[in-house]
PDB file of N, CA, C and O in Angstrom:
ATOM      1  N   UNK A   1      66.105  95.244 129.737  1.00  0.00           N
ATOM      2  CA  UNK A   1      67.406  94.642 129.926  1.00  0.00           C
ATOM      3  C   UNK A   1      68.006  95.173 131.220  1.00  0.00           C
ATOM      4  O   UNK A   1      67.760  96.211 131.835  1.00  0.00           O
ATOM      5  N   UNK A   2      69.092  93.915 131.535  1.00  0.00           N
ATOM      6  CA  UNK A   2      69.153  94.728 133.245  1.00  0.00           C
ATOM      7  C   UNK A   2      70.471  95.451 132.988  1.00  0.00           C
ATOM      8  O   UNK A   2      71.169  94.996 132.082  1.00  0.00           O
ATOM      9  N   UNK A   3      70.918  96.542 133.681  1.00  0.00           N
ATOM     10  CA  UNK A   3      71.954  97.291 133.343  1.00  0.00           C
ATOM     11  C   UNK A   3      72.995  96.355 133.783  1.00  0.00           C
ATOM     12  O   UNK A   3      73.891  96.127 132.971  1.00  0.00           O
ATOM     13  N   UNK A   4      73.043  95.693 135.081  1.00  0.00           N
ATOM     14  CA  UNK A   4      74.099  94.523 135.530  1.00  0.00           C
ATOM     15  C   UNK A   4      74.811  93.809 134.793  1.00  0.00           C
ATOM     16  O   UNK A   4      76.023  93.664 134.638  1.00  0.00           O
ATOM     17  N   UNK A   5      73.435  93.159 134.130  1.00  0.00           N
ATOM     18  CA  UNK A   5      73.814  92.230 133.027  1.00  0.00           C
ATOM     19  C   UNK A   5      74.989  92.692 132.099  1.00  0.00           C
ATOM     20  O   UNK A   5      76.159  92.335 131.953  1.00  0.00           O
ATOM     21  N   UNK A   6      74.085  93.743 131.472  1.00  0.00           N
ATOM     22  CA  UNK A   6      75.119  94.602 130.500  1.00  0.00           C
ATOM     23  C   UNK A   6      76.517  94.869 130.675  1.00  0.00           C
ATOM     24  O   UNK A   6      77.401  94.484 129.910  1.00  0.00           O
ATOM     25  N   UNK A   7      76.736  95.800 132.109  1.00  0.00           N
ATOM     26  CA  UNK A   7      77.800  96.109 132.418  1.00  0.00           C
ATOM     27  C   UNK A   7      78.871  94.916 132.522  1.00  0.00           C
ATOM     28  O   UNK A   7      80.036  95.089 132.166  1.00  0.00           O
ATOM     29  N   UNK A   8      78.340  93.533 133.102  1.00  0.00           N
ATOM     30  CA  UNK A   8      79.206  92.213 132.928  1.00  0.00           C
ATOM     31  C   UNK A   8      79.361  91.727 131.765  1.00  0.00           C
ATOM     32  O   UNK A   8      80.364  91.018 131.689  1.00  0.00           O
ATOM     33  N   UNK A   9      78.538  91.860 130.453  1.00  0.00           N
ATOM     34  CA  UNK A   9      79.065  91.114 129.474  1.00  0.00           C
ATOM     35  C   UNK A   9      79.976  92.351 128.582  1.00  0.00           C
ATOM     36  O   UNK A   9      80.636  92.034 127.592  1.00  0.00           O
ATOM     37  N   UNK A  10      79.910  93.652 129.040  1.00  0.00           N
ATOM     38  CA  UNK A  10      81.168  94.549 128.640  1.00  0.00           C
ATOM     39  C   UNK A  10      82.105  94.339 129.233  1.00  0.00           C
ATOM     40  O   UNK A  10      83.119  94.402 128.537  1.00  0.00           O
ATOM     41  N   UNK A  11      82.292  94.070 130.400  1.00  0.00           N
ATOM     42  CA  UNK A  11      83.167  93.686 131.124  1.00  0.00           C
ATOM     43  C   UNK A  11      84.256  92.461 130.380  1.00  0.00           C
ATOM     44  O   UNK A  11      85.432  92.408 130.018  1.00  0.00           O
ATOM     45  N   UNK A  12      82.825  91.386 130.425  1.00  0.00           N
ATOM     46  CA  UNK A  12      83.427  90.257 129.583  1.00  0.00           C
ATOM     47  C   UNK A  12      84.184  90.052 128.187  1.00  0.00           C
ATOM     48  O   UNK A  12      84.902  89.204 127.657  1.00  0.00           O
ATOM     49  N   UNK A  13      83.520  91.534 127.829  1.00  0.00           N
ATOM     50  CA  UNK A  13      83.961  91.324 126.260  1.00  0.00           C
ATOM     51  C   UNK A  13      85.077  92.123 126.316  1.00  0.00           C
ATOM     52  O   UNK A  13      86.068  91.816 125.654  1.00  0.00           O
ATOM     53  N   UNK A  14      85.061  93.222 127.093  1.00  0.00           N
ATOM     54  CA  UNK A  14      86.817  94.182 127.598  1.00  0.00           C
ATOM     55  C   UNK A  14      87.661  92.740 127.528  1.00  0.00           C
ATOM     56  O   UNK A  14      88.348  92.432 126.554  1.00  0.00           O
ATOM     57  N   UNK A  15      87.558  92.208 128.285  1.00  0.00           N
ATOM     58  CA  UNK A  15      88.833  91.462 128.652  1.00  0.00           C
ATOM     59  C   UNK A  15      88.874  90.146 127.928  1.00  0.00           C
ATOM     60  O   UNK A  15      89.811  89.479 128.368  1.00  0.00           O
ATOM     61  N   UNK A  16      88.202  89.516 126.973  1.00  0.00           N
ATOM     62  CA  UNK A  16      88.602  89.237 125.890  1.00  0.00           C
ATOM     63  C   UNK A  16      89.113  89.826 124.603  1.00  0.00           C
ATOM     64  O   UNK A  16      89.617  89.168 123.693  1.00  0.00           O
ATOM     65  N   UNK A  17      88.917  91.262 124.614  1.00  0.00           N
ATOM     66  CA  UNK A  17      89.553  92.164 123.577  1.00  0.00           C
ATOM     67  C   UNK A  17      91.174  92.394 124.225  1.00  0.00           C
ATOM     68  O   UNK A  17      92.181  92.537 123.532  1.00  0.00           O
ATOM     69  N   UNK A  18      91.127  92.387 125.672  1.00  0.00           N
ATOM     70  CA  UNK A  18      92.540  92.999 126.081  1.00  0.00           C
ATOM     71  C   UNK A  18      93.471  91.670 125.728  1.00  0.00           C
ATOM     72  O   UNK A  18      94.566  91.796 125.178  1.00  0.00           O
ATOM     73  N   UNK A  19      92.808  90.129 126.178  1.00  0.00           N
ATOM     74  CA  UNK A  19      93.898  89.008 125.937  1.00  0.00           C
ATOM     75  C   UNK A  19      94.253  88.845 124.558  1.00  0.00           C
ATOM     76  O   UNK A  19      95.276  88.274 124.178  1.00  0.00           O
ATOM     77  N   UNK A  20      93.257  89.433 123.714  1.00  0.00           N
ATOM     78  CA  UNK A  20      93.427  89.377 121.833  1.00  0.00           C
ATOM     79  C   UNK A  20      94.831  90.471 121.646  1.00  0.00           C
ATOM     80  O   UNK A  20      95.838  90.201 120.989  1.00  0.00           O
ATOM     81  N   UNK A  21      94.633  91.469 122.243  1.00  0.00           N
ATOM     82  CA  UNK A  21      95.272  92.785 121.717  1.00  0.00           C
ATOM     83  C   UNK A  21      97.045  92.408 122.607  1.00  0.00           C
ATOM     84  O   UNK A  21      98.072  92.867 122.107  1.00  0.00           O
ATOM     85  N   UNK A  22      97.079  91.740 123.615  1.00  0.00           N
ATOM     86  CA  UNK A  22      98.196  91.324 124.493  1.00  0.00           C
ATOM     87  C   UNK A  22      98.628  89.777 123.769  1.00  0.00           C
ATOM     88  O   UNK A  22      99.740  89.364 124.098  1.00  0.00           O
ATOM     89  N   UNK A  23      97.973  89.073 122.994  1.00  0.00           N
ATOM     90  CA  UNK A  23      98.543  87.750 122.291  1.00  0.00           C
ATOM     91  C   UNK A  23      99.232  88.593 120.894  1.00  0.00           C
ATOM     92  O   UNK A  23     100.437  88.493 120.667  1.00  0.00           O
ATOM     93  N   UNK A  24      98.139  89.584 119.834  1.00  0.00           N
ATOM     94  CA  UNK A  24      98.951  90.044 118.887  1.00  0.00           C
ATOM     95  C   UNK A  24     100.174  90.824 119.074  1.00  0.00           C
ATOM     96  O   UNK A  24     101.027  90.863 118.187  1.00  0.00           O
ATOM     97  N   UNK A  25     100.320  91.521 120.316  1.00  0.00           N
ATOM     98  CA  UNK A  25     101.588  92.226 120.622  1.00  0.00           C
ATOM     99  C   UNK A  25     102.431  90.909 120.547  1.00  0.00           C
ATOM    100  O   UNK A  25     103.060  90.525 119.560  1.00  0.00           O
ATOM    101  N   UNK A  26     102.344  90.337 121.657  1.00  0.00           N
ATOM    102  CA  UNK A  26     103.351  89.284 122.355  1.00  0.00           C
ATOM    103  C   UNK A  26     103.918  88.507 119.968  1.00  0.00           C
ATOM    104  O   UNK A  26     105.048  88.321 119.516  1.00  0.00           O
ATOM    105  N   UNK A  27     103.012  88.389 119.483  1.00  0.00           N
ATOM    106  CA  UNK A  27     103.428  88.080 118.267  1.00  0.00           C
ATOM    107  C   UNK A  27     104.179  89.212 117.496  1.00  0.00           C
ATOM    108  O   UNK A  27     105.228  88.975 116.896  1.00  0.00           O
ATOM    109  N   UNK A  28     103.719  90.205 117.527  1.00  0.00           N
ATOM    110  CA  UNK A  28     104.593  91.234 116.696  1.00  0.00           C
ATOM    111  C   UNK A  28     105.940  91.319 117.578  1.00  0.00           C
ATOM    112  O   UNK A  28     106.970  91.571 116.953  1.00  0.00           O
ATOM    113  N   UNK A  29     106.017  91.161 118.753  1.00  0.00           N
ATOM    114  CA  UNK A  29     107.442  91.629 119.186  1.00  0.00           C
ATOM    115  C   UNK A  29     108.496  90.672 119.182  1.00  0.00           C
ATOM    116  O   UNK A  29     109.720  90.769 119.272  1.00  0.00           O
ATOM    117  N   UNK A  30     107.172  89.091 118.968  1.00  0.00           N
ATOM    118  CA  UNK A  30     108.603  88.187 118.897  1.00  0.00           C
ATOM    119  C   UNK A  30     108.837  87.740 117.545  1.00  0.00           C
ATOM    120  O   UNK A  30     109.630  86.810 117.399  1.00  0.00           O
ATOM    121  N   UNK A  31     107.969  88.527 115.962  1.00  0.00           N
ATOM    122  CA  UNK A  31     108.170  88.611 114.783  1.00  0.00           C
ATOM    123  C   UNK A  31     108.948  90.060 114.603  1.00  0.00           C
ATOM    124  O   UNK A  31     109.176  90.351 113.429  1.00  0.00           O
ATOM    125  N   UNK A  32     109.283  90.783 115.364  1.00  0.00           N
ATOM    126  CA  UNK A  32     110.124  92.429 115.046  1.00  0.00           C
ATOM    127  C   UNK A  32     111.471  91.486 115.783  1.00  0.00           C
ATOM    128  O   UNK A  32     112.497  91.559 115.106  1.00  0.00           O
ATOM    129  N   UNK A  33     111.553  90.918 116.627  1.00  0.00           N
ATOM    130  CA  UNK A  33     112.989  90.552 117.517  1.00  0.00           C
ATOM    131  C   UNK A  33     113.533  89.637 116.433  1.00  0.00           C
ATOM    132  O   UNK A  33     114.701  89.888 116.138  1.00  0.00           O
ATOM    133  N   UNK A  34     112.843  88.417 115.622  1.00  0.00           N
ATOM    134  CA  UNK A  34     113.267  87.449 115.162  1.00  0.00           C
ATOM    135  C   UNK A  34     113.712  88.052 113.547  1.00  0.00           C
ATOM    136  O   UNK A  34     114.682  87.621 112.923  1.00  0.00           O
ATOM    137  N   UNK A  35     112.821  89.081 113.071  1.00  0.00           N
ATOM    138  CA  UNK A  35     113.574  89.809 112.384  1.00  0.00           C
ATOM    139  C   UNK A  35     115.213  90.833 112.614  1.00  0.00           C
ATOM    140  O   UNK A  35     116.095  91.203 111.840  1.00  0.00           O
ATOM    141  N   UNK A  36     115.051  90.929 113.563  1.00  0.00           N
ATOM    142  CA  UNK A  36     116.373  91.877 114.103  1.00  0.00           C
ATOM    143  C   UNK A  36     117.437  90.996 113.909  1.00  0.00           C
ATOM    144  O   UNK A  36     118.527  91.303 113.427  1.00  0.00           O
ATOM    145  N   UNK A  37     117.133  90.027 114.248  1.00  0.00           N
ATOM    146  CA  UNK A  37     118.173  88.417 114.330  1.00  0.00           C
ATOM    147  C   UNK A  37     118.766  88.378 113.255  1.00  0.00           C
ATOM    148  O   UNK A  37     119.925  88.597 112.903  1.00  0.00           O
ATOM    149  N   UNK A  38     117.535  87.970 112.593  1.00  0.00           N
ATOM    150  CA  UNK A  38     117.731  87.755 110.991  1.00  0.00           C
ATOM    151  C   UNK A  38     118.455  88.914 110.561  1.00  0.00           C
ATOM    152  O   UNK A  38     119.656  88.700 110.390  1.00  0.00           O
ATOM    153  N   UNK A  39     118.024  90.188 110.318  1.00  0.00           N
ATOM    154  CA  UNK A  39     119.418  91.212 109.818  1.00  0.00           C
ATOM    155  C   UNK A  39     120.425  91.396 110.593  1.00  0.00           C
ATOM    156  O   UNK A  39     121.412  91.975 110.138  1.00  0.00           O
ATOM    157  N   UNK A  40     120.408  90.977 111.845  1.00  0.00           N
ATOM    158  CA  UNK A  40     122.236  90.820 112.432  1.00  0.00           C
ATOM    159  C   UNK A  40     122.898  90.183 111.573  1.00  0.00           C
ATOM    160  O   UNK A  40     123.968  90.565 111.099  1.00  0.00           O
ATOM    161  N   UNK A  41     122.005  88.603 111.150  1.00  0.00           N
ATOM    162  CA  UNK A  41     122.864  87.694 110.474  1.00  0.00           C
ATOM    163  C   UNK A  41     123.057  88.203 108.683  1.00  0.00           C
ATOM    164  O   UNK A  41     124.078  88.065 108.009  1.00  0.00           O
ATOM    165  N   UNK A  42     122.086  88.646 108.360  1.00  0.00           N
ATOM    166  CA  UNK A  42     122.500  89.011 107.145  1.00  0.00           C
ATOM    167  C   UNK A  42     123.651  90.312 106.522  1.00  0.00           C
ATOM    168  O   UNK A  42     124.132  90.470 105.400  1.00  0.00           O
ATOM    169  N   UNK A  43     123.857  91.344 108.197  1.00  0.00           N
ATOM    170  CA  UNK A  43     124.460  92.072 107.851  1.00  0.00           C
ATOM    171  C   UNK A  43     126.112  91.194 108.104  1.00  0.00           C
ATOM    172  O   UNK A  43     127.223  91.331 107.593  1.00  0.00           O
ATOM    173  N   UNK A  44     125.766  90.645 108.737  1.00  0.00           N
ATOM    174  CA  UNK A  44     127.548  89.821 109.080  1.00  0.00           C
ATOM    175  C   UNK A  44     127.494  89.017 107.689  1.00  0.00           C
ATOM    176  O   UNK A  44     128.649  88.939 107.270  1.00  0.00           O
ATOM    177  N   UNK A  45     126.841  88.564 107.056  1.00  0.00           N
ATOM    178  CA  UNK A  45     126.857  87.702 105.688  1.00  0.00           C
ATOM    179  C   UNK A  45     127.563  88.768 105.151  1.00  0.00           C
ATOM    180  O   UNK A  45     128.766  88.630 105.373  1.00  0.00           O
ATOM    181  N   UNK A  46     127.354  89.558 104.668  1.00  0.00           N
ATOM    182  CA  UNK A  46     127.318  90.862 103.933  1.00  0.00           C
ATOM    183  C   UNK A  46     128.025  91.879 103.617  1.00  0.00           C
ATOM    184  O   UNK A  46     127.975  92.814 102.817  1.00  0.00           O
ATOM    185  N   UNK A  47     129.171  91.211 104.995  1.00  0.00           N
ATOM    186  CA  UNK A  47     130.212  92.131 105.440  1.00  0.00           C
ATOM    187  C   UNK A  47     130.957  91.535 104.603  1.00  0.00           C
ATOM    188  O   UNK A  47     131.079  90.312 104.531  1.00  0.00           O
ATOM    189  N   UNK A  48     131.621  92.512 103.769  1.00  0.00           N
ATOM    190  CA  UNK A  48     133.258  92.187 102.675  1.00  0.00           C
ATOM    191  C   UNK A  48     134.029  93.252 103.325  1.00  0.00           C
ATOM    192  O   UNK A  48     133.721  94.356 103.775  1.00  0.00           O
ATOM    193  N   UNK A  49     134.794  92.791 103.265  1.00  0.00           N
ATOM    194  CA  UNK A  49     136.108  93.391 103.596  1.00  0.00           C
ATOM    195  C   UNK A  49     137.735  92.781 103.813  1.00  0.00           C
ATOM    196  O   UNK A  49     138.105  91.639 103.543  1.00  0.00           O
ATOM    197  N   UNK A  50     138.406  93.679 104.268  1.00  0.00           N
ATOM    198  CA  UNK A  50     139.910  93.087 104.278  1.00  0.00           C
ATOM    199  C   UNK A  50     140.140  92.048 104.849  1.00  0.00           C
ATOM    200  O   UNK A  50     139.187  91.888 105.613  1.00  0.00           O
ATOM    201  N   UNK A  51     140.973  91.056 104.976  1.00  0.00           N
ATOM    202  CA  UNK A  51     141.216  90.281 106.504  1.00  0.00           C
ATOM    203  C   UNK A  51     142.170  90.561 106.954  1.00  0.00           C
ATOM    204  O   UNK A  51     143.007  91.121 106.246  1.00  0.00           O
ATOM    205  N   UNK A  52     142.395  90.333 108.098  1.00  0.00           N
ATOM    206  CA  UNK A  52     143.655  90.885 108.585  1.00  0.00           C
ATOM    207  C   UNK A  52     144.890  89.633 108.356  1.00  0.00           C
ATOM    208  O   UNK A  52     144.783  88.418 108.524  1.00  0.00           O
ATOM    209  N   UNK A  53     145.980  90.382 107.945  1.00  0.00           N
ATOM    210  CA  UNK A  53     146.888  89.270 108.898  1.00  0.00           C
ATOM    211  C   UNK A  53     147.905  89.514 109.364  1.00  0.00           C
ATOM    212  O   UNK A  53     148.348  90.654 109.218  1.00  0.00           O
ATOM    213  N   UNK A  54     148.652  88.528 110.100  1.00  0.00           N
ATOM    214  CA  UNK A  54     149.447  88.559 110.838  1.00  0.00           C
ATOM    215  C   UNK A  54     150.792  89.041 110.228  1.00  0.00           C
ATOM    216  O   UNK A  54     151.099  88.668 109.096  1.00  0.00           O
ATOM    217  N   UNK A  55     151.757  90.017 111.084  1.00  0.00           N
ATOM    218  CA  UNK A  55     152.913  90.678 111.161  1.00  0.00           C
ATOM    219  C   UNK A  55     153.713  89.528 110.067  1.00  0.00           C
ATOM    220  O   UNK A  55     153.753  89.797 108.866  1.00  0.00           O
ATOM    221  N   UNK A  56     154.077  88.774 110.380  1.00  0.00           N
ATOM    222  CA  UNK A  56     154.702  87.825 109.745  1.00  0.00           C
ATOM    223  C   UNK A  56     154.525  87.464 108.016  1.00  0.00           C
ATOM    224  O   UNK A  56     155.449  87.376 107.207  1.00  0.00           O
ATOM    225  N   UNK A  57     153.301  87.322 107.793  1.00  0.00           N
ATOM    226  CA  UNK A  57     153.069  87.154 106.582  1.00  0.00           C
ATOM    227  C   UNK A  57     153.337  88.682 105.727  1.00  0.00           C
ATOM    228  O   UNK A  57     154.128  88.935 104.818  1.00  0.00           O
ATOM    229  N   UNK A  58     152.490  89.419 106.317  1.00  0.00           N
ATOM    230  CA  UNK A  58     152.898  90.704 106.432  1.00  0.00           C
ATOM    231  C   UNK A  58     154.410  90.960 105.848  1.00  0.00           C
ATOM    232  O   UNK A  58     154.461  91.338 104.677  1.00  0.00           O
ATOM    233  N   UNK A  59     155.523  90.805 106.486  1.00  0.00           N
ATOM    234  CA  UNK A  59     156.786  90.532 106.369  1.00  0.00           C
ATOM    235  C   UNK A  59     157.140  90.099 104.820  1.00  0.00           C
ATOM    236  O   UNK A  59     157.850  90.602 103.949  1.00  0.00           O
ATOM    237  N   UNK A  60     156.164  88.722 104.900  1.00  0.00           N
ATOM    238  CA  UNK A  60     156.889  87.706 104.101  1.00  0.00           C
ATOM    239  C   UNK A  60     156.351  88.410 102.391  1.00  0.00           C
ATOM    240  O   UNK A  60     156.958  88.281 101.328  1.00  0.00           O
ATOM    241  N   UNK A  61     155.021  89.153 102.647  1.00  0.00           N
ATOM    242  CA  UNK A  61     154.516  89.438 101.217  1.00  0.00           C
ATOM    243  C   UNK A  61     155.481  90.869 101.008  1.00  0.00           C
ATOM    244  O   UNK A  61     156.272  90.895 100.065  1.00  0.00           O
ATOM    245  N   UNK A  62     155.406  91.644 101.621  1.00  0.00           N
ATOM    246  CA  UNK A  62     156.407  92.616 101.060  1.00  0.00           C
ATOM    247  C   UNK A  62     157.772  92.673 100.666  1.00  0.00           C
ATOM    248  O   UNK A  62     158.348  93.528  99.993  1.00  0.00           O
ATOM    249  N   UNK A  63     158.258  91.483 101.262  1.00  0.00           N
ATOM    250  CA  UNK A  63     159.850  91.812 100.897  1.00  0.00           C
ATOM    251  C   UNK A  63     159.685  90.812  98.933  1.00  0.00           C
ATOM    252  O   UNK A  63     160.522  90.831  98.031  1.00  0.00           O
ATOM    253  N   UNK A  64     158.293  90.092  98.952  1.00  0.00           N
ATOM    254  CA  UNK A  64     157.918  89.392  98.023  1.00  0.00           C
ATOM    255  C   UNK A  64     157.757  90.508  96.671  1.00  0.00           C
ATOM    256  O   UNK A  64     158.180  90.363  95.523  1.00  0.00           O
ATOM    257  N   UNK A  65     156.918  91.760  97.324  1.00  0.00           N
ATOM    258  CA  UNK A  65     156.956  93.100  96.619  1.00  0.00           C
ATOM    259  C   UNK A  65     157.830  93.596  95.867  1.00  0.00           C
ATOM    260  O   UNK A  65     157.786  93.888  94.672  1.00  0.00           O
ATOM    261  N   UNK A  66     159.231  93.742  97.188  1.00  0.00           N
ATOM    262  CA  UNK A  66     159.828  94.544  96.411  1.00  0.00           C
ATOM    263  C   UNK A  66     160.794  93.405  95.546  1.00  0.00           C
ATOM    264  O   UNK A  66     161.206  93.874  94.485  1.00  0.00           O
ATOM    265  N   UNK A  67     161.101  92.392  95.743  1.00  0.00           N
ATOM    266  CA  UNK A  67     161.720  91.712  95.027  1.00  0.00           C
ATOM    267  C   UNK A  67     160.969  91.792  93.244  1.00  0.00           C
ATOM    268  O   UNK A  67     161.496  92.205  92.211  1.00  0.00           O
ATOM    269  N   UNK A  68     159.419  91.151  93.498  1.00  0.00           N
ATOM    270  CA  UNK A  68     158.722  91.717  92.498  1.00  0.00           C
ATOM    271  C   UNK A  68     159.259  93.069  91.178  1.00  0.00           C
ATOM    272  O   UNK A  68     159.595  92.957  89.999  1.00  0.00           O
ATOM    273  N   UNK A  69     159.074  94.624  92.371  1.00  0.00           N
ATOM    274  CA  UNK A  69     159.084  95.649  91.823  1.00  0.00           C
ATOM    275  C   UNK A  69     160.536  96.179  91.336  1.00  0.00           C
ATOM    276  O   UNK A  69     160.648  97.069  90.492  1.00  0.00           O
ATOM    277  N   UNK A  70     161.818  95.433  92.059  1.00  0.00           N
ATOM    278  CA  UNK A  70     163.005  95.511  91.502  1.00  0.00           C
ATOM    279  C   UNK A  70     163.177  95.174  90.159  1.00  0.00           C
ATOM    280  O   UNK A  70     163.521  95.951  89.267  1.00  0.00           O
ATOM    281  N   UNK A  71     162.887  93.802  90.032  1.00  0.00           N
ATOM    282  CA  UNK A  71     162.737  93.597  88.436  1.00  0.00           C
ATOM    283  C   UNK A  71     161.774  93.808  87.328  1.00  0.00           C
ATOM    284  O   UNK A  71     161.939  93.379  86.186  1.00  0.00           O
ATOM    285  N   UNK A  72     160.899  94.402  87.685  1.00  0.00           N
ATOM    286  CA  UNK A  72     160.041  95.303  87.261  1.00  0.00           C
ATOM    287  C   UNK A  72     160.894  96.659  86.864  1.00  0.00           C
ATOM    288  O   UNK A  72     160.544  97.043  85.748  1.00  0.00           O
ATOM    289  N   UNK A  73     161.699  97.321  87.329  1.00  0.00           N
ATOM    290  CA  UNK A  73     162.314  98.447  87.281  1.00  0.00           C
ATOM    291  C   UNK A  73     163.741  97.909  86.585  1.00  0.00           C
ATOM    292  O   UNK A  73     164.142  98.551  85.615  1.00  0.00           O
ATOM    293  N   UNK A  74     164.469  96.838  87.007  1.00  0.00           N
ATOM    294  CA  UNK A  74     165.185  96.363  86.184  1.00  0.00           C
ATOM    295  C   UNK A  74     164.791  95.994  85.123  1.00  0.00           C
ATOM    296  O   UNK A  74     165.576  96.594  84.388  1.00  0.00           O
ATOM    297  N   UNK A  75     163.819  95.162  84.151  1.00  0.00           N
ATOM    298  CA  UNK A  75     163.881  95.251  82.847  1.00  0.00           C
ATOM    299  C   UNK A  75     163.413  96.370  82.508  1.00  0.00           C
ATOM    300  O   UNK A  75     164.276  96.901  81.810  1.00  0.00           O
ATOM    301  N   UNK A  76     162.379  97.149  82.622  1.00  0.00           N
ATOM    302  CA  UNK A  76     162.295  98.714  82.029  1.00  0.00           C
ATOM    303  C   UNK A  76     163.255  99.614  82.431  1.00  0.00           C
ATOM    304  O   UNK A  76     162.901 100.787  82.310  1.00  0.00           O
ATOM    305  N   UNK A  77     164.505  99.409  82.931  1.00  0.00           N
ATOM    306  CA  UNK A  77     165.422  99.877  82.394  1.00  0.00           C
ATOM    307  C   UNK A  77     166.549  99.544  81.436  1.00  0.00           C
ATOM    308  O   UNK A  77     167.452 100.282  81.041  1.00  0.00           O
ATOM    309  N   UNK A  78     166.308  98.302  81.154  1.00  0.00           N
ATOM    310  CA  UNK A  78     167.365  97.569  79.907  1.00  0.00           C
ATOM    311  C   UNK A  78     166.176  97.909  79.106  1.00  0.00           C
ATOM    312  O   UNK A  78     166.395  98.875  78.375  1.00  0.00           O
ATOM    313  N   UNK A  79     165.101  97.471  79.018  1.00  0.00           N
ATOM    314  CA  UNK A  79     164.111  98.178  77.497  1.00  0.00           C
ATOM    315  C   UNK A  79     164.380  99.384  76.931  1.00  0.00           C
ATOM    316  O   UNK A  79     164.260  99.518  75.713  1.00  0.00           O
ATOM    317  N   UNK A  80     164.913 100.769  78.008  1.00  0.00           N
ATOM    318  CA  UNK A  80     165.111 101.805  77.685  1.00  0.00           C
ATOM    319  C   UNK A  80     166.491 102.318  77.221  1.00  0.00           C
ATOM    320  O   UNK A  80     166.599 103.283  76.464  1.00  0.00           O
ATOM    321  N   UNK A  81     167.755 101.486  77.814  1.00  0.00           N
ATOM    322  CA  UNK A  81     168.520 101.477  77.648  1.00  0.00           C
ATOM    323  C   UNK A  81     168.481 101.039  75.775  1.00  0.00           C
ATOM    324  O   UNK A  81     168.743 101.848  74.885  1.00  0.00           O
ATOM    325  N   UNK A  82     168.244 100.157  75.646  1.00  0.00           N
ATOM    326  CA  UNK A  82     168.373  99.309  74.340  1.00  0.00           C
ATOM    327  C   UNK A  82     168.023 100.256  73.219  1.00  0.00           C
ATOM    328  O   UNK A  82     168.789 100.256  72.256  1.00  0.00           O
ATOM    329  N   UNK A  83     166.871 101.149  73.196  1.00  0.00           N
ATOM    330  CA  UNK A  83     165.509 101.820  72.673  1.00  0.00           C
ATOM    331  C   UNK A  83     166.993 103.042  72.254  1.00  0.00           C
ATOM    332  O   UNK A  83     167.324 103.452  71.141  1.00  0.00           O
ATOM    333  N   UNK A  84     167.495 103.288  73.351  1.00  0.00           N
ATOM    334  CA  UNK A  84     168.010 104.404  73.426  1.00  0.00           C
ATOM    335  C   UNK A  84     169.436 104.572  72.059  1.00  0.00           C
ATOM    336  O   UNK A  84     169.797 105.622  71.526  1.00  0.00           O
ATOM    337  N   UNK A  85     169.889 103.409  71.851  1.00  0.00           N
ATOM    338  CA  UNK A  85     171.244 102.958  70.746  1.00  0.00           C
ATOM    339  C   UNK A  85     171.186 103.073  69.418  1.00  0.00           C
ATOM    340  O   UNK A  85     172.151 102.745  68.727  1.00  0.00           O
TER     341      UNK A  85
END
């Protein structure tokens, strides 16, 4: 066998192993990126929490509160009053 030979079809076969090993990367990195995606979006799904709002409403629910908690405190104090006779 001629060593030439040899050395070219290693050659040949190197660099069909390197375009195999450079196509499965090029796939894992754009299956690791498209996953990353995907848990950006699932962590924003995912997200519970407060919402904010605006000063105004803000305003409008608390004074809603204490109106609430006044008469809240006004009848448990006629309940106690009464209890008390």
């Amino acid at each position: 066998m001629d060593l030439n030979k040899a050395i070219r079809e290693l050659y040949a076969e190197k660099q069909r192993l390197e375009e195999a090993i450079a196509s499965l990367e090029g796939l894992l990195n754009a299956k690791t990126s498209a996953e990353a995606l995907n848990l950006d979006e699932l962590r924003r799904k995912k997200h519970r929490g407060r919402k904010s709002m605006p000063p105004d409403e803000r305003r409008a629910v608390s004074a809603r509160m204490k109106k609430y908690w006044a008469q809240q405190r006004a009848t448990s104090a006629r309940g106690a009053s009464k209890g008390q006779s």
